[in-house]
N, C-alpha and C positions, 0 to 999 in steps of 0.2 A: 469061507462061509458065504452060499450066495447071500447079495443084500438088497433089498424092499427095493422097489420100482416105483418111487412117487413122483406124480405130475411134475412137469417143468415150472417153476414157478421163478418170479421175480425178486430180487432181493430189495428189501425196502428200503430208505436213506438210513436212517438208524443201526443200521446192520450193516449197511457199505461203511458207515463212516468211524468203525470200531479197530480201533490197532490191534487190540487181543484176537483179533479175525485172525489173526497172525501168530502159528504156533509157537514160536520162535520168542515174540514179545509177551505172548499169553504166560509163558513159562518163567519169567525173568521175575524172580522178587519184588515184590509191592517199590522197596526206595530203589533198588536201580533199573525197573519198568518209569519209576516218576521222575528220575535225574534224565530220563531219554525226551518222557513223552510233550516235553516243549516244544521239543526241536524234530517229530516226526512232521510231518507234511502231506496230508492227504491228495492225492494227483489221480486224477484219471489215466489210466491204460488203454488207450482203444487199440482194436484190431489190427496188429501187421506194422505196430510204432516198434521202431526201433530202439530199444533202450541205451544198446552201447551198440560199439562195432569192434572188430577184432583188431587188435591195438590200439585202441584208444585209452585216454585217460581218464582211470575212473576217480569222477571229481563228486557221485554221489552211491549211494546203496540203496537196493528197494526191497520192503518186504511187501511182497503181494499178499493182495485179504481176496479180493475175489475175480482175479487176472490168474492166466496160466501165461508163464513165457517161455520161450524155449533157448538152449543156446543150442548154436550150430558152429560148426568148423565149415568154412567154405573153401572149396578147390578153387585151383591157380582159375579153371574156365569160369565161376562162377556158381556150379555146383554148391547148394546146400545140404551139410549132410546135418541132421540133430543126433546129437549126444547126449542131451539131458532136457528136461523139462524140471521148472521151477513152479512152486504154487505157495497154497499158504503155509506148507510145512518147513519152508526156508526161507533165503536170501538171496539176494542179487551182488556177488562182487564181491566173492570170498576169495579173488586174488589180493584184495587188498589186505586182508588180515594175514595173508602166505606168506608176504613180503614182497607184493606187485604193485605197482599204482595204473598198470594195464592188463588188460584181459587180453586171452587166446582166443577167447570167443565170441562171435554176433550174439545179442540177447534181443529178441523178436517177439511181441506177445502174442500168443496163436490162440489165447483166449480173452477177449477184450472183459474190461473190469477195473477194479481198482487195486490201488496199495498207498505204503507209505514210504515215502522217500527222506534219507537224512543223510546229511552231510558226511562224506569219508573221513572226513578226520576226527569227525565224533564217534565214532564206531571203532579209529583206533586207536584212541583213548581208552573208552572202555575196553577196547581187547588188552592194555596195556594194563588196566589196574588187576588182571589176574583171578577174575572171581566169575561169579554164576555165566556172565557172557562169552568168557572167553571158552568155559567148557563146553556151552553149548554147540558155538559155533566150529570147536573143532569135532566133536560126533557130526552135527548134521555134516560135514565137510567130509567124515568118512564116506558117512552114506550117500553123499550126492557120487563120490568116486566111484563105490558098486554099481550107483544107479548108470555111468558113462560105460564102466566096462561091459557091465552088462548088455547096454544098449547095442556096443559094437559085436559081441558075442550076436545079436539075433539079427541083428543087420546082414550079418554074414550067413547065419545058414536057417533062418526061418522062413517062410513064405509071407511075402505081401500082406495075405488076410491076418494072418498070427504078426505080424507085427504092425499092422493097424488095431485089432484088438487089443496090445499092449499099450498102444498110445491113447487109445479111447478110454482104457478102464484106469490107465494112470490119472490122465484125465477128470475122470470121474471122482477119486481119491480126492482130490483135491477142491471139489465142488460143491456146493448143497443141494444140486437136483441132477438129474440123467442130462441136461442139454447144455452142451459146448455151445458158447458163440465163436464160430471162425469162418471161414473160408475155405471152402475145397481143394482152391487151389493152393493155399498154404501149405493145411495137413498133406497135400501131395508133396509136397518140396521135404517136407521133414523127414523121412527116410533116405533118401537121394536114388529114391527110383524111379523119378518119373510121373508122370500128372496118366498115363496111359495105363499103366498097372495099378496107379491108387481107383483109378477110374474103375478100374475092370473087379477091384477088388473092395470095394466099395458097393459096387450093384450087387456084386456073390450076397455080402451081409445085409444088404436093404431087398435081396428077395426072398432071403433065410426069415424077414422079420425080426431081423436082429437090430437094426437103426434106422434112421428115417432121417435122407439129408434133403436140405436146401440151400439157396445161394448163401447164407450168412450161419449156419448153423446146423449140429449133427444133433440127433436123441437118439438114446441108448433105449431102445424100449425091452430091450430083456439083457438086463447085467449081467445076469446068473450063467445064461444062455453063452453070454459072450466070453465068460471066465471059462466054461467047458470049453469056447474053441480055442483059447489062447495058450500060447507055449509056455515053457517052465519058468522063463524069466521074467514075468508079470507077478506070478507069485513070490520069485526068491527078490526081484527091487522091493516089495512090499513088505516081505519077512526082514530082509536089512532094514528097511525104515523102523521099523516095530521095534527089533534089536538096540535100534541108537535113542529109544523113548520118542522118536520122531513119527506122531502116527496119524495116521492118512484118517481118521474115524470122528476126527474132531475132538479128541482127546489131546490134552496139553504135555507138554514132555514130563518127565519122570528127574528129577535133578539127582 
């Protein structure tokens, strides 16, 4: 269903500073949302911070409220390729709850903002007592795995513009207005095509009227517009998230 096109607006303190920003923690029963919300930790996210790195130890977890992050598999030359994007519908460091105390992946925030941080050992705790957190975390953990395979299905056979629209309108999912704050040169790193093809692919959709970029940030000025051009795997990562009660609309999970 296309959806409404409203001005870019700012998010106020009061609304940055809510953990239920957070679909994840929104969803969690009144006592074990309160046995957490001691120990969350409001932190800023700005642009291009590196959260983890690939092998390292994750000694905390974030749930992003109003940050996008991306993880990436990086090549032996330095090559960034993105796999998944994270926002308010999840987590940060669901290897920890696998049975990892380190990740596969670089976690990079490609949309500056906020979240909440808390200790790994608190989160496997409660994934240990067996109740509302541990099931949530393993549905969203399905769905973040379609959202990866998926991501490498259209890496492989979609074109630049259809997989910038992907990234934009997932993006968008996870936002409360049409404008990413990022970096050009970032979003170009996150396919592993090249800053020349995002470049090239990127003016196709700002002379369609389709976004409107500058140095620090893209607007989606016709969503609708953008969902017609994009390929089939913007709608089926969306239709998975929907499936797991994880949903992109600002709607809270379904227990």
């Amino acid at each position: 269903m296309p959806r409404s096109c409203p001005e870019p607006r700012r998010l106020p303190v009061p609304e940055r500073g809510s953990p239920k920003q957070n679909h994840l923690l929104a969803a969690l029963p009144e006592p074990d949302y309160e046995r957490l919300r001691p120990h969350l930790k409001l932190v800023p996210m700005p642009l291009d911070e590196t959260l983890y790195n690939s092998g390292g130890r994750l000694r905390h977890v974030y749930f992003p409220t109003t940050s996008i992050v991306s993880l990436l598999h990086v090549m032996e030359d330095g090559t960034p390729a993105e796999v998944a994007v994270v926002g308010n519908e999840g987590v940060l460091g669901v290897s920890l709850f696998m049975g990892r105390d380190t990740t596969p992946s670089r976690a990079v925030v490609h949309g500056g903002g906020y979240g909440y941080r808390l200790q790994a050992q608190l989160l496997k705790q409660e994934f240990r007592r067996a109740g509302p957190m541990l099931h949530l975390l393993l549905r969203y953990t399905r769905a973040l795995i379609t959202q990866m395979a998926q991501t490498a299905v259209c890496n492989r056979h979609h074109t630049v513009e259809q997989q910038l629209c992907r990234r934009l309108l997932l993006s968008l999912d996870r936002l409360p207005s049409n404008e990413l704050t990022t970096s050009q040169e970032l979003i170009a790193n996150m396919p592993g095509v090249g800053r020349e093809a995002f470049t090239k692919a990127a003016g196709n959709l700002q002379r369609a009227g389709l976004i409107r970029c500058s140095k620090d940030r893209i607007t989606v000025l016709e969503p609708s517009r953008l969902e017609h051009e994009v390929c089939e795997c913007y709608p089926w990562i969306s239709l998975c998230y929907r499936m797991m009660a994880i949903t992109s609309r600002g709607t809270a999970f379904a227990l």
